[in-house]
C-alpha positions as CSV (number, residue, x, y, z in Angstrom):
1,X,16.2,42.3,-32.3
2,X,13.2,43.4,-34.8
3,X,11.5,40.3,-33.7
4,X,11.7,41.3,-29.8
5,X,9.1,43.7,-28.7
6,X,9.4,45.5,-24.9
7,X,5.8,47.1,-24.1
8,X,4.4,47.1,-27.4
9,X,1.6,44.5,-26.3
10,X,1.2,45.6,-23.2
11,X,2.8,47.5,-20.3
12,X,5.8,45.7,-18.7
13,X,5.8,42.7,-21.4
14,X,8.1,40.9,-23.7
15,X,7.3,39.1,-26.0
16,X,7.6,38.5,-29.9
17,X,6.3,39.8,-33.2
18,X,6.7,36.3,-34.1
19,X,8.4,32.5,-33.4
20,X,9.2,31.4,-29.8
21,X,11.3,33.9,-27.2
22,X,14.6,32.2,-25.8
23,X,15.9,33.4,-22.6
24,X,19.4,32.5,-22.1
25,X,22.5,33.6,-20.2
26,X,26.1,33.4,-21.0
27,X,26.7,32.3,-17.2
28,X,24.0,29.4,-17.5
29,X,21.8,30.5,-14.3
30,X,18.4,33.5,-15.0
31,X,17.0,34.4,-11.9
32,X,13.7,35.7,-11.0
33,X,14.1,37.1,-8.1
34,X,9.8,37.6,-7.6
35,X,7.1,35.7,-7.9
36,X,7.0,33.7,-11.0
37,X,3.6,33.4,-13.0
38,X,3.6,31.1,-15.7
39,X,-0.1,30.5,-17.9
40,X,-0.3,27.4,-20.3
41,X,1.4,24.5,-20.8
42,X,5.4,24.7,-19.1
43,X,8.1,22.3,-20.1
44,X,11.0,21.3,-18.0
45,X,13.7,19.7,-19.9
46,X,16.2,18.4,-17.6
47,X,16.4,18.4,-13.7
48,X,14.5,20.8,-12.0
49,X,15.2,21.9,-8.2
50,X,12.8,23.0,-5.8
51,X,14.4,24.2,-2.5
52,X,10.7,24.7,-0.8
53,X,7.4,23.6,-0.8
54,X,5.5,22.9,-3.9
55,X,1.5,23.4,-4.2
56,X,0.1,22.1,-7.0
57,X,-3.8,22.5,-6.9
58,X,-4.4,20.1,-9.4
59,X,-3.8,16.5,-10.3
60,X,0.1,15.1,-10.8
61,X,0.8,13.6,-13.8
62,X,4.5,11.5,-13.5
63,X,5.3,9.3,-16.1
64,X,8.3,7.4,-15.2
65,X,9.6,6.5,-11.6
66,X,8.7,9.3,-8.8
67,X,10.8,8.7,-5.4
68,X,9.0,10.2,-2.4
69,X,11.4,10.6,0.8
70,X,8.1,11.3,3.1
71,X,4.2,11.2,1.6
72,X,1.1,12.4,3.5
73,X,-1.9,11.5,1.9
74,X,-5.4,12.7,3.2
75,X,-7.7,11.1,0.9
76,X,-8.0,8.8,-1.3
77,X,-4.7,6.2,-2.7
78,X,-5.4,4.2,-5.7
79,X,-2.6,2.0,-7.0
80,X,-3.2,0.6,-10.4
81,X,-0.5,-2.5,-11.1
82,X,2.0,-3.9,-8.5
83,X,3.1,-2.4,-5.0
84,X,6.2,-3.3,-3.3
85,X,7.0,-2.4,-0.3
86,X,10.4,-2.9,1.3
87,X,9.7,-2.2,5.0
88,X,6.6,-2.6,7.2
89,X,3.1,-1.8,6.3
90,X,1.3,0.1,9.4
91,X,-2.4,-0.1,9.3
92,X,-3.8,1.9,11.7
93,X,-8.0,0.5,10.8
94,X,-9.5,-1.9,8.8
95,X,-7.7,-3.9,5.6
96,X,-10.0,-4.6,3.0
97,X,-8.8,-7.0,0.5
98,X,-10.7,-7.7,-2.3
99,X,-9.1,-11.4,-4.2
100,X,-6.4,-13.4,-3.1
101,X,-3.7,-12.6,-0.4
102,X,-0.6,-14.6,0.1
103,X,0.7,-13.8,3.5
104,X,4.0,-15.7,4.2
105,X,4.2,-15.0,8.1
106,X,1.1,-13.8,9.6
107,X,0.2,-12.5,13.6
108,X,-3.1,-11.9,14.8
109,X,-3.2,-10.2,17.8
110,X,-7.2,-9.9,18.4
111,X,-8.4,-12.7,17.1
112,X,-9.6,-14.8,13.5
113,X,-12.9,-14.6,12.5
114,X,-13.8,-16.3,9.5
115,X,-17.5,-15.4,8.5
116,X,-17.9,-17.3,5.1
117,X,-16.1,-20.1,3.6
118,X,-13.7,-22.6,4.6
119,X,-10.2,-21.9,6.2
120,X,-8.2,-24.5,5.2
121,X,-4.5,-24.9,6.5
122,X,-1.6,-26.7,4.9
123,X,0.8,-27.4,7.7
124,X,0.3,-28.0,11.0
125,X,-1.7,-25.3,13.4
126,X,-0.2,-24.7,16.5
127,X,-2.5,-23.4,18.8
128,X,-1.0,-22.0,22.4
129,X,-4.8,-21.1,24.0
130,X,-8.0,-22.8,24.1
131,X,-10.1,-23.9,20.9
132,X,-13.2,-23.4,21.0
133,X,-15.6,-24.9,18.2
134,X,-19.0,-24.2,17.8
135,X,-19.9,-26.8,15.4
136,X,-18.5,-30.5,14.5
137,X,-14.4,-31.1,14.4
138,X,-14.2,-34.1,11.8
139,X,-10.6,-34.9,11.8
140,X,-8.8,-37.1,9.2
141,X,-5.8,-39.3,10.6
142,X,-4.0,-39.9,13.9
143,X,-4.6,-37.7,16.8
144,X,-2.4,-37.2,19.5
145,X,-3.2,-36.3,23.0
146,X,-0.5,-35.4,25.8
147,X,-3.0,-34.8,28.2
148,X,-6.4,-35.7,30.0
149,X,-9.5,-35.9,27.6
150,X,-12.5,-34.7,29.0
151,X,-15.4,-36.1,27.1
152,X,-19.0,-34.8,28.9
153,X,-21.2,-37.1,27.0
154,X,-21.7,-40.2,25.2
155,X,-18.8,-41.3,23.2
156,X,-19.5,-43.3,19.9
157,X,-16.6,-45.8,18.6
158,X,-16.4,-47.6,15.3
159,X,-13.7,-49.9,15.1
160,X,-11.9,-51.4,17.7
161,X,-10.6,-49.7,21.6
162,X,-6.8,-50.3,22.5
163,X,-6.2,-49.4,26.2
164,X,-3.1,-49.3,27.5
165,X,-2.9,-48.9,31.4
166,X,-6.0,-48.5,33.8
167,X,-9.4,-48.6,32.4
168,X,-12.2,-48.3,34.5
């Protein structure tokens, strides 16, 4: 008890002449029934539970695995190492990706625009609307028709013409 001083270093404080100051009760529960103000560094060991809101005013530190039931973020997100999500991503504006993207099942709703480079495709493309190409379509192997072609101009063959039915 000679190390415990009550308003020696000021009015309404505890603290010690010297060495650390434990607080502990024989039930296993202190409450602070007002607000708490703690200055310097504050070390949980253990869980901690917070029944309310927490405000933190500066940046979050977590090493180790943080599980977030609902997040709000109104900035800025910058992940650093792998993401994985395990339900839908929701967009709501642009997606800039920067490096490769492997996309296993992909819907475009508005439209593909590809401004620089080459798309290249490894299976087959199946496309349920009109093509339209602005430049030459060089295609590689047999093509397959199931309807009329309509060819508005001059049509250059090299290699020999098999028609089958009416040819005018």
């Amino acid at each position: 008890i000679d190390n415990i001083q009550i308003g020696v270093t000021g009015d309404n404080e505890i603290d010690t002449a010297s060495g650390s100051l434990t607080i502990d009760s024989a039930g296993g529960t202190i409450t602070v029934d007002d607000h708490l103000s703690v200055s310097g560094v504050s070390t949980f060991t253990g869980n901690s539970t917070f029944t309310g809101n927490i405000d933190a005013n500066g940046d979050l530190d977590v090493d180790g695995r943080s599980e977030l039931d609902n997040v709000n973020i109104a900035e800025t997100l910058n992940v650093v190492g792998v993401s994985t999500f395990t339900g839908n991503i929701d967009a709501n504006a642009g997606l800039d990706v920067d490096g490769t993207s492997d996309l296993d099942q992909v819907n475009i709703a508005q439209g593909l625009n590809v401004t620089a480079g080459i798309a290249t495709f490894a299976g087959d493309i199946d496309a349920n609307a009109d093509i339209e190409l602005a430049g030459n379509l060089a295609v590689t192997g047999v093509s397959t028709f199931t309807a009329d072609i309509d060819a508005n101009a001059d049509i250059e063959l090299a290699g020999n013409l098999a028609v089958t039915g009416v040819s005018t």
